[in-house]
C-alpha positions as CSV (number, residue, x, y, z in Angstrom):
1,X,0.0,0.0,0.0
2,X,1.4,3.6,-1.1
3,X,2.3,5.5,2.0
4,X,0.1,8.2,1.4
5,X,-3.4,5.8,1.2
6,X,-1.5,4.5,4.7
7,X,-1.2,8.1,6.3
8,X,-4.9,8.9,5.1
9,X,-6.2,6.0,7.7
10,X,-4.3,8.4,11.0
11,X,-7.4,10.0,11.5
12,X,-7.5,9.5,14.9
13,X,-5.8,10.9,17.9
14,X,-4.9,8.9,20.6
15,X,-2.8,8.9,23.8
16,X,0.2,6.2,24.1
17,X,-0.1,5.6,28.1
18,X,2.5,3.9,30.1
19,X,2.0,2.8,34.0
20,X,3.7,5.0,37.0
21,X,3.6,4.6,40.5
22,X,3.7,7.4,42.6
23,X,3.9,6.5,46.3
24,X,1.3,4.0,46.5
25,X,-0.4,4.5,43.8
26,X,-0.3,3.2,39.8
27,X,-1.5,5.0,37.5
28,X,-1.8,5.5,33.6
29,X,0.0,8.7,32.5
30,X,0.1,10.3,29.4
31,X,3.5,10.0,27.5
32,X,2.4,11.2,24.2
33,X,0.1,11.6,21.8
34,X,0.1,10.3,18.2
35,X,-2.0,9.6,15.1
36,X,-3.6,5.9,14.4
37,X,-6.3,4.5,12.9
38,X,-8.3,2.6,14.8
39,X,-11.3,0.5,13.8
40,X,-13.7,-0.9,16.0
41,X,-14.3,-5.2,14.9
42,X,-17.3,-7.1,15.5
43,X,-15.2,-9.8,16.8
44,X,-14.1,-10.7,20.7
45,X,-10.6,-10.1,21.5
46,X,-9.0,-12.4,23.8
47,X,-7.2,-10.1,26.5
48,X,-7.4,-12.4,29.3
49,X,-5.9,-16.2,29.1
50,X,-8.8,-16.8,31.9
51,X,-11.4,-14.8,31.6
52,X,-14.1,-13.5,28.7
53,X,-12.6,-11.1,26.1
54,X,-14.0,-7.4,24.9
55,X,-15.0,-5.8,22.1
56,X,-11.7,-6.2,19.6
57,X,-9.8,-3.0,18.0
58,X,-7.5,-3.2,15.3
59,X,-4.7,-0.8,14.9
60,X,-2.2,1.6,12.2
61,X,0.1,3.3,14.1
62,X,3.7,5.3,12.2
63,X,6.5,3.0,14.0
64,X,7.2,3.9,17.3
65,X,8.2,3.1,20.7
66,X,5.4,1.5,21.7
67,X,5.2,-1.9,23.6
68,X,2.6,-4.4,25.1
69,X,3.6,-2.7,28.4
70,X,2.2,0.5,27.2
71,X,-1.8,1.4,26.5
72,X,-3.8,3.7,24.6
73,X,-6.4,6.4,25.3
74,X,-8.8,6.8,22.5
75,X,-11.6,9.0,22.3
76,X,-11.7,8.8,26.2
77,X,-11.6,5.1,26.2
78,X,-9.0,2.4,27.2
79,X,-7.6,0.2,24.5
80,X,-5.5,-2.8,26.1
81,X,-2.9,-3.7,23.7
82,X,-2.9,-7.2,22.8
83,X,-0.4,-7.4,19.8
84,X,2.0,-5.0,17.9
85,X,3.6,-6.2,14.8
86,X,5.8,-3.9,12.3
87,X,4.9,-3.3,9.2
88,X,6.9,-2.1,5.7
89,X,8.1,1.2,5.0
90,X,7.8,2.6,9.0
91,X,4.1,1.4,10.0
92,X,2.8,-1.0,12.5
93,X,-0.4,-2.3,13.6
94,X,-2.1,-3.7,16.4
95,X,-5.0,-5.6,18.3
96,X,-6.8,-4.3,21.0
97,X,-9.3,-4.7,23.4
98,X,-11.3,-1.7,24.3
99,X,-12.2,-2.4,28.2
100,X,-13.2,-0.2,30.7
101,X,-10.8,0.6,33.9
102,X,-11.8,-0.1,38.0
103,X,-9.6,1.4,40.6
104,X,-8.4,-1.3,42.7
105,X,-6.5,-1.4,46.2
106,X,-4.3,-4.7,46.3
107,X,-3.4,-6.7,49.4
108,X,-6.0,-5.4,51.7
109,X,-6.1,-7.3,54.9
110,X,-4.4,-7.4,58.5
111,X,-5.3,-3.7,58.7
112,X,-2.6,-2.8,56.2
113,X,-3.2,-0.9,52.7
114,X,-1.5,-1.8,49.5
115,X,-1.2,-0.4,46.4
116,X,-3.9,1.5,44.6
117,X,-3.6,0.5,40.7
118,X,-6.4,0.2,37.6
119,X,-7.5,-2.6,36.7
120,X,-9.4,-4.7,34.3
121,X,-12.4,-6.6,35.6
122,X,-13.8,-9.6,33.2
123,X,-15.9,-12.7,34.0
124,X,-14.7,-16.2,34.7
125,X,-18.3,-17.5,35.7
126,X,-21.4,-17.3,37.9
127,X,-22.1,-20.1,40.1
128,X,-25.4,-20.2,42.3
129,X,-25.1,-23.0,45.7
130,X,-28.5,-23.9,47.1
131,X,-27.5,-24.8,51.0
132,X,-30.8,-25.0,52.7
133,X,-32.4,-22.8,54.1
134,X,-30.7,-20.2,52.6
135,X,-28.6,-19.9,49.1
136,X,-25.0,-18.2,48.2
137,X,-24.1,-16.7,45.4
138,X,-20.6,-16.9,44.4
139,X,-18.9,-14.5,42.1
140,X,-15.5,-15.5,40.2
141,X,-13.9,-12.9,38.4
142,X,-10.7,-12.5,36.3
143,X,-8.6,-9.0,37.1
144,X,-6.1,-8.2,34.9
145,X,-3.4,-5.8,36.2
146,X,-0.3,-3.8,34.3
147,X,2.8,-6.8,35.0
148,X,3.7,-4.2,38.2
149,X,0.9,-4.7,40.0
150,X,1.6,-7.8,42.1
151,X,-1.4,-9.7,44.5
152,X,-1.0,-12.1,46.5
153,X,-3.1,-15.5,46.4
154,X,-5.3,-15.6,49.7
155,X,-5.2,-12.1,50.2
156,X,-8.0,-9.7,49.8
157,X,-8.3,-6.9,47.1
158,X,-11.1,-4.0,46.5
159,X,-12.5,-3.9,43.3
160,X,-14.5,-0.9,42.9
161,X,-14.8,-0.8,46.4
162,X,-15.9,-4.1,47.4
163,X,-13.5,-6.7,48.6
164,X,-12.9,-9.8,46.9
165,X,-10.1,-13.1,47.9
166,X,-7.5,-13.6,45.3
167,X,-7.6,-17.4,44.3
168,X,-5.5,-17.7,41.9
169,X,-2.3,-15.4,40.4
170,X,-1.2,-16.3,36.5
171,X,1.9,-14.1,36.2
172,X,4.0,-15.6,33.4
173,X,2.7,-13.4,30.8
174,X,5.8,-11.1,30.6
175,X,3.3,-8.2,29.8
176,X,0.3,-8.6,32.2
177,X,-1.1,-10.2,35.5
178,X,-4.1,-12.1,35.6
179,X,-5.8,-12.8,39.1
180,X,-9.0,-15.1,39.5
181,X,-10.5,-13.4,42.4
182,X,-14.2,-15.0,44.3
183,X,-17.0,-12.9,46.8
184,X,-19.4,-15.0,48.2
185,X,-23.0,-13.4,49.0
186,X,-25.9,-15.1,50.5
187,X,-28.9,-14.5,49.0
């Protein structure tokens, strides 16, 4: 493809994030802005090894520094990178999956206060135990963290301000955490 037809499709802005900590707290901070084209798919894109994917974004970027560690803002919205491949002549493109951040405090419990960091919340499943006379509902998630954050299994984390118990932690994706996290309610 002529680079010209390839610089038509950057018609959108959007900022490349990065994750920083200051004190306790992880954040995603603007490092700079840059022109892609972005295009929204019908299909589900697989962000989570665990848990249920989200709506999938495919990508033209000019080559850059930009890595799976990194993120993108687009049109106020959070696109997780899930692939970056280079292209010919200085382009690149991408996957995506455009999720929706929840502020999170990790390794809540024994009355100290971890690390506040955004996170991605996705489903895992829904179980419903009948234990007479009354029932419990049981909710497994999948949170998936920047490969900073770290949790540990048995420990408690908020997820938009309700606590949950980390079950599970898959860490050996070198760009991302994935935690299976459970709340029991009775019903």
């Amino acid at each position: 493809m002529a680079m010209h037809q390839r610089a038509a499709e950057l018609r959108e802005r959007v900022e490349v994030l990065r994750i920083v900590q200051t004190d306790h707290v992880w954040s995603w901070e603007v490092q700079r802005t840059t022109s892609a084209g972005v295009e929204l798919g019908e299909r589900t894109n697989l962000f989570s090894q665990v848990g249920i994917g989200a709506r999938d974004a495919s990508l033209v970027l000019r080559r850059q520094p930009i890595t799976l560690h990194n993120a993108l803002r687009w049109r106020g919205r959070h696109l997780f990178l899930t692939s970056l491949t280079d292209g010919k002549r200085g382009w690149m493109s991408g996957k995506a999956a455009l999720v929706e951040l929840v502020e999170c405090q990790g390794n809540v419990h024994r009355g100290t206060d971890g690390p506040v960091f955004p996170g991605v919340l996705t489903e895992k499943y829904l179980r419903h135990e009948r234990d007479e006379p009354m029932s419990v509902n049981t909710l497994c998630y999948v949170l998936v963290t920047p490969k900073a954050i770290e949790l540990t299994p048995g420990g408690l984390v908020d997820v938009a301000a309700e606590p949950y118990e980390v079950l599970t932690a898959h860490t050996l994706d070198p760009f991302k955490n994935e935690y299976e996290i459970v709340r029991k309610r009775d019903l």
